[in-house]
C-alpha positions as YAML, in Angstrom:
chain: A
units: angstrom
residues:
- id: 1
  name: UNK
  ca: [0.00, 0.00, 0.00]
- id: 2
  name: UNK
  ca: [1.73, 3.43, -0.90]
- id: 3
  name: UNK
  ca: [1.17, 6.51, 0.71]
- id: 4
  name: UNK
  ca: [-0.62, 8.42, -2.13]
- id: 5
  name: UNK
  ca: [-3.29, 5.82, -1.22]
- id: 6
  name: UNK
  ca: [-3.75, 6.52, 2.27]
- id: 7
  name: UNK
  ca: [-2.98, 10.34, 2.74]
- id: 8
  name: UNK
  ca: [-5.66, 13.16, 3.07]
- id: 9
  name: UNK
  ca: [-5.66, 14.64, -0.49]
- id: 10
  name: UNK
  ca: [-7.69, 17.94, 1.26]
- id: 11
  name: UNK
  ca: [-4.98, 20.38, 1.84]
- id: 12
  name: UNK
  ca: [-6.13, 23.65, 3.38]
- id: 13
  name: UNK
  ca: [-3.23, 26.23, 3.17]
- id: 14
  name: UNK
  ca: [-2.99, 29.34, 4.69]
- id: 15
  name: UNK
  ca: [-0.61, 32.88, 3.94]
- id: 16
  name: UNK
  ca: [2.33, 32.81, 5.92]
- id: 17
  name: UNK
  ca: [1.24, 36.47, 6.99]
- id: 18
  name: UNK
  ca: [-2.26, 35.26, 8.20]
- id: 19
  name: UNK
  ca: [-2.87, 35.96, 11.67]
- id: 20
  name: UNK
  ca: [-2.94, 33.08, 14.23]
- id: 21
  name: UNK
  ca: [-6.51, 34.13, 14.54]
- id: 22
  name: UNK
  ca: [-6.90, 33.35, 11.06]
- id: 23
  name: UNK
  ca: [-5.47, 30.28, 10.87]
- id: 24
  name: UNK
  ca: [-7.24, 29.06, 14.29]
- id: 25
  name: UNK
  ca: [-10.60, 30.03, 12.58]
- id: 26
  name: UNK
  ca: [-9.48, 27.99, 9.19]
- id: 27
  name: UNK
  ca: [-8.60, 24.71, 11.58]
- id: 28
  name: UNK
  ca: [-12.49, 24.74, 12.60]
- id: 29
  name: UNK
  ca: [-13.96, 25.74, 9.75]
- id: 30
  name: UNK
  ca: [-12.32, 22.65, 8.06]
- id: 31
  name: UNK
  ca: [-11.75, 20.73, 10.83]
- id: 32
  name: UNK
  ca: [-8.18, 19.77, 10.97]
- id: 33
  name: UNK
  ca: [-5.53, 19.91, 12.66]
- id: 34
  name: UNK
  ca: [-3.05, 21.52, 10.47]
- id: 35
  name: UNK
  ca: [-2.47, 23.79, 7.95]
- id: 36
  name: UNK
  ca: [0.41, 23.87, 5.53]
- id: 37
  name: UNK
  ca: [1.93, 27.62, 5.36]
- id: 38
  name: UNK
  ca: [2.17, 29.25, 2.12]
- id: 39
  name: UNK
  ca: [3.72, 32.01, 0.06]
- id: 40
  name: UNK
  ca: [3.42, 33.09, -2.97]
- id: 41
  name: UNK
  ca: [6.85, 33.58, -5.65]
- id: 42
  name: UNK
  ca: [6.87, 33.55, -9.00]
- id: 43
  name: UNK
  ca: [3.26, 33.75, -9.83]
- id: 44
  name: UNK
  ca: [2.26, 30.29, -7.66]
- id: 45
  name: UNK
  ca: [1.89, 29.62, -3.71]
- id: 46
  name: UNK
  ca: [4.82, 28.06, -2.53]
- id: 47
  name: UNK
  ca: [5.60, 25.72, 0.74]
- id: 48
  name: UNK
  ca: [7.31, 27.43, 3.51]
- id: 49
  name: UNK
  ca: [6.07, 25.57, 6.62]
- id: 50
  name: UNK
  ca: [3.53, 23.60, 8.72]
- id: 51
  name: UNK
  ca: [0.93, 24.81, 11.38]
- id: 52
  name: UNK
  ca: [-0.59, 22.88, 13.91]
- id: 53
  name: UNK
  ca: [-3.09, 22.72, 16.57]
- id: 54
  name: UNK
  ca: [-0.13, 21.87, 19.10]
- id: 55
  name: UNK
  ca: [1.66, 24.96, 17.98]
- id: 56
  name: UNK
  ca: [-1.03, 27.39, 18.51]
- id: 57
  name: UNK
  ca: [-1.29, 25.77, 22.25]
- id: 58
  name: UNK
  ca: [2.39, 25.74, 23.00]
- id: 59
  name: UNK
  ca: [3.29, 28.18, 21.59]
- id: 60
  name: UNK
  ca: [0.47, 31.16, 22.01]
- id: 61
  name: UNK
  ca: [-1.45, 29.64, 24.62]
- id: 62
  name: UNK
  ca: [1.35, 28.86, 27.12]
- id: 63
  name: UNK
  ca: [3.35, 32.47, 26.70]
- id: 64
  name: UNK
  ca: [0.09, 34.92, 26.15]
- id: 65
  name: UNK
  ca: [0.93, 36.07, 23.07]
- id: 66
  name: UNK
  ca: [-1.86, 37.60, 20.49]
- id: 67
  name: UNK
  ca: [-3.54, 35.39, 18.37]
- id: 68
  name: UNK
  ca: [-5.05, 38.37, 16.50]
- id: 69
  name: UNK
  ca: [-1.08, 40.22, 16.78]
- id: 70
  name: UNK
  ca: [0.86, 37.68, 15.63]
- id: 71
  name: UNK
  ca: [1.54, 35.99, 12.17]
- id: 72
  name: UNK
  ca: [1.79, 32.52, 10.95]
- id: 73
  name: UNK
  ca: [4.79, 32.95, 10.18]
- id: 74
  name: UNK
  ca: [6.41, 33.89, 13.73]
- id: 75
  name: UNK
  ca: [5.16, 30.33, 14.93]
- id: 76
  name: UNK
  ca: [4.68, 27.61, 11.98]
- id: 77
  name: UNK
  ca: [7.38, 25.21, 11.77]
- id: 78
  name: UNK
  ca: [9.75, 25.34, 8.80]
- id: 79
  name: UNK
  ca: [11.37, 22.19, 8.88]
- id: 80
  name: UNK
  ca: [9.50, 20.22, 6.41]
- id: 81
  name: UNK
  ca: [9.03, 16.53, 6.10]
- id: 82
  name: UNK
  ca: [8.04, 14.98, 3.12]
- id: 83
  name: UNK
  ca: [7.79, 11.37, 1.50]
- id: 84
  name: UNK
  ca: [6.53, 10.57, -2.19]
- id: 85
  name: UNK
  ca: [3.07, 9.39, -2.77]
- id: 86
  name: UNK
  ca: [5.34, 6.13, -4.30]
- id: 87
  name: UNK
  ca: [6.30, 5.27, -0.55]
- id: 88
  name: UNK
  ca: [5.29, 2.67, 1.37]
- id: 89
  name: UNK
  ca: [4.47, 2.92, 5.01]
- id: 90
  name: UNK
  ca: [7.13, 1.79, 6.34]
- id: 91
  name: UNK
  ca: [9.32, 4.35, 4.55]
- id: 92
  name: UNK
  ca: [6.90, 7.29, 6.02]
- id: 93
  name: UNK
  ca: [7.83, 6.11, 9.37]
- id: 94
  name: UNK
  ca: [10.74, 6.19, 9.10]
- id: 95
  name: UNK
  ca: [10.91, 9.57, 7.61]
- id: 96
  name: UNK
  ca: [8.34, 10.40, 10.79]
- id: 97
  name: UNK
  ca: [10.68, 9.05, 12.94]
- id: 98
  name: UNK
  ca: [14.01, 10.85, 11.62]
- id: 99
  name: UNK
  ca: [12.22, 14.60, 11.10]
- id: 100
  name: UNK
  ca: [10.51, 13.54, 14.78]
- id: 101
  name: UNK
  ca: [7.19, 14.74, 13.40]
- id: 102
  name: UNK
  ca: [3.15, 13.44, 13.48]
- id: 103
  name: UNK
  ca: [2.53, 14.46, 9.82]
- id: 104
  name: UNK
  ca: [4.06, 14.16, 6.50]
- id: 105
  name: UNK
  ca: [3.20, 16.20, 3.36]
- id: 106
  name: UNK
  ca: [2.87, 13.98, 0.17]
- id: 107
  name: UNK
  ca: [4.70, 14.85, -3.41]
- id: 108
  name: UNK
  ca: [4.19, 13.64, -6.84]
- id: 109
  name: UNK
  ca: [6.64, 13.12, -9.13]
- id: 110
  name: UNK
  ca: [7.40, 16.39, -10.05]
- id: 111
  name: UNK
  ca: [7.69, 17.61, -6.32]
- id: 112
  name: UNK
  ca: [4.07, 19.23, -6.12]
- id: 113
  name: UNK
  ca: [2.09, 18.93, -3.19]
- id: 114
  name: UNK
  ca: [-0.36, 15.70, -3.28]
- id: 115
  name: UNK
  ca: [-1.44, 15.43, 0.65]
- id: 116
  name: UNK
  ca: [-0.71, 15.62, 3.53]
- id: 117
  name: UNK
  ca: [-0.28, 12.32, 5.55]
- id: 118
  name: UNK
  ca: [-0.54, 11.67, 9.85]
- id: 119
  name: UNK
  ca: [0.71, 9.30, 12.39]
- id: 120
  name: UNK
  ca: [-3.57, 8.43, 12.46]
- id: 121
  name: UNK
  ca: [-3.37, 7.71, 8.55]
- id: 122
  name: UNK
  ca: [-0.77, 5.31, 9.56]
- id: 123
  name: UNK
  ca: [-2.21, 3.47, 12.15]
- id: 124
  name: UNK
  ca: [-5.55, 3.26, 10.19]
- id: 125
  name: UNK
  ca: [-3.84, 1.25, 7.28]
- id: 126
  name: UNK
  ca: [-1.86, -0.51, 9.52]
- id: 127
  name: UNK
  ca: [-4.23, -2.08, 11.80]
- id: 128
  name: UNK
  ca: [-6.45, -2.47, 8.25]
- id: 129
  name: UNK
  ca: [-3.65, -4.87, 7.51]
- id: 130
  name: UNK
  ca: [-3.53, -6.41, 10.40]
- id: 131
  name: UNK
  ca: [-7.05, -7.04, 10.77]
- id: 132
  name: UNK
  ca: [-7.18, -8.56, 7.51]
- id: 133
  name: UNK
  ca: [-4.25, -11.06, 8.37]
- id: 134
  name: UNK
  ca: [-6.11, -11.75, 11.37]
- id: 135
  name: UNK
  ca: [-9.36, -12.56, 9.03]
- id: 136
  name: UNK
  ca: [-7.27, -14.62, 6.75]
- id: 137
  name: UNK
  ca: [-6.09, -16.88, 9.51]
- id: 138
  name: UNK
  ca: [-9.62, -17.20, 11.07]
- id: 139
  name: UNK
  ca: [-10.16, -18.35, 7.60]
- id: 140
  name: UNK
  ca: [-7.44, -20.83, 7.48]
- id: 141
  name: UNK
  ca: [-8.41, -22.47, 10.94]
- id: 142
  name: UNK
  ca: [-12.05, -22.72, 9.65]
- id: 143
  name: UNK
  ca: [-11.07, -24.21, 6.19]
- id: 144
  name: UNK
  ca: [-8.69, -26.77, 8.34]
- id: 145
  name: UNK
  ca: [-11.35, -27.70, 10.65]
- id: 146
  name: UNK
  ca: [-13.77, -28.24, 8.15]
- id: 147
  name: UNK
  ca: [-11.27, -30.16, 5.87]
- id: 148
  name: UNK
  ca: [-10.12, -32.51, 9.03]
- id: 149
  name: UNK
  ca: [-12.02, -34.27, 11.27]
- id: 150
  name: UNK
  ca: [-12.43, -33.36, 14.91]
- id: 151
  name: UNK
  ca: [-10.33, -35.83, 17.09]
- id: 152
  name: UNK
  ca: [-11.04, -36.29, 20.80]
- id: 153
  name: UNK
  ca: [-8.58, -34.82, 22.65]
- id: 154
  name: UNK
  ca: [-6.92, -36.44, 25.25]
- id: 155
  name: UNK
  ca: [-8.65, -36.07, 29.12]
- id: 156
  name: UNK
  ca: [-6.33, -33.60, 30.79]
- id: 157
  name: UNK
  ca: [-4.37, -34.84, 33.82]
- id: 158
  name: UNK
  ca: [-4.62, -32.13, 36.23]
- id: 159
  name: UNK
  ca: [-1.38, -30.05, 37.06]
- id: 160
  name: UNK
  ca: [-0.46, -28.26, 40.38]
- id: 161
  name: UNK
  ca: [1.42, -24.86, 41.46]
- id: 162
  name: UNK
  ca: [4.33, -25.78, 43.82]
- id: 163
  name: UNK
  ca: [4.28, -23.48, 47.52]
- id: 164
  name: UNK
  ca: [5.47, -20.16, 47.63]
- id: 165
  name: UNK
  ca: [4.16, -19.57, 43.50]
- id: 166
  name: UNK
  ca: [3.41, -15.00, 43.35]
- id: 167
  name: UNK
  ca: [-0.21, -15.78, 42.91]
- id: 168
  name: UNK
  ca: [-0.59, -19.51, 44.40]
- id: 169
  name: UNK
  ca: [-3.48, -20.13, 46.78]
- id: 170
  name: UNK
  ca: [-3.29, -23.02, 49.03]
- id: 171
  name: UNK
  ca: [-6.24, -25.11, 48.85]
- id: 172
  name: UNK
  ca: [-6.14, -26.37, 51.98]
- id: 173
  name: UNK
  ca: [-5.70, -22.47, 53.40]
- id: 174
  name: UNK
  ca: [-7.20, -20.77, 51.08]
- id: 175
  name: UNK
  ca: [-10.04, -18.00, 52.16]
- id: 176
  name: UNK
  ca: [-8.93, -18.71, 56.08]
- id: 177
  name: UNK
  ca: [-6.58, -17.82, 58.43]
...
C-alpha cells in the first residue's frame, strides 16, 4: 500500500502572513488539525512551513501572546518533512521518525504537493492490515477444521502450582486464616 493511497488529499493552506486568529478560525472551519503555510513567488503559492493545533497551544497559549497580533509565520514550523506518494508505510515512518514529526506532506513526481499524511493515517492502514491477516487466519483455521475431522482430545491430567508460587493459593488455606 503506498502513501498516495492513504494520505488526506484535502490540503487547506494558509498565507504565511495570516494571523494566528486566522489560521485558528481555518482549523475549525475545516476541521483539521493543520495547515500547511504558504507564500506566494513567482506567480504560484509556494511551501514554507507547517501549522498545527499543538503549535497554537504551546506556543500562544502557554506564553500569552496575540492570536489576533501575531503571524503565521512567527510560529509555523519550517522544517519540512516529506515522502513521495510512491512510498510505502514503512518508509513514512521512518521519515516520521528521523524529522521527529506526526505528519508528512505527500509529493508527486514532479515535487508538487499531493497530501498531507498523519501518524492516524498510519495506524488506520496498519491495523487495516492487520485485521485482515487476522481474518485470513480465522479463515485458514475454519477451512482446516472443516477439511479434518475433529479428534477427541486427550482427558487432561490435572497439574499443580508448587508453595510459595506469586499468585498460588493453598487449597487447603485458602479463604482462612
Amino acid at each position: 500500500m503506498s502513501i498516495g493511497d492513504i494520505c488526506q488529499r484535502h490540503i487547506i493552506t494558509i498565507d504565511a502572513v495570516a494571523t494566528l486568529r486566522e489560521a485558528a478560525n481555518r482549523m475549525r472551519e475545516h476541521h483539521v488539525g493543520a495547515l500547511v503555510v504558504t507564500v506566494e513567488a513567482a506567480g504560484q503559492d509556494q511551501v514554507v512551513g507547517v501549522l498545527t493545533d499543538r503549535d497554537l497551544a504551546i506556543e500562544v497559549l502557554a506564553r500569552d501572546l496575540g492570536a489576533a497580533d501575531v503571524r503565521v509565520a512567527q510560529v509555523a514550523s519550517r522544517r519540512l518533512a516529506a515522502v513521495p506518494a510512491a512510498a510505502d508505510i514503512g518508509e513514512a515512518v521512518a521519515v516520521m521518525s528521523q524529522a521527529g514529526v506526526r505528519r508528512l506532506l505527500v509529493t508527486g513526481a514532479e515535487g508538487q504537493l499531493e497530501g498531507f499524511v498523519t501518524a492516524d493515517d498510519l495506524l488506520d492502514a496498519l491495523a487495516s492490515q492487520v485485521s485482515g491477516l487476522a481474518a485470513a487466519l480465522k479463515s485458514g483455521i475454519a477451512r482446516e477444521s472443516a477439511e479434518r475431522p475433529a479428534i477427541a482430545p486427550p482427558r487432561p491430567r490435572p497439574a499443580f502450582l508448587p508453595q510459595g508460587t506469586p499468585g498460588f493459593q493453598d487449597p487447603v488455606n485458602y479463604g482462612g486464616s
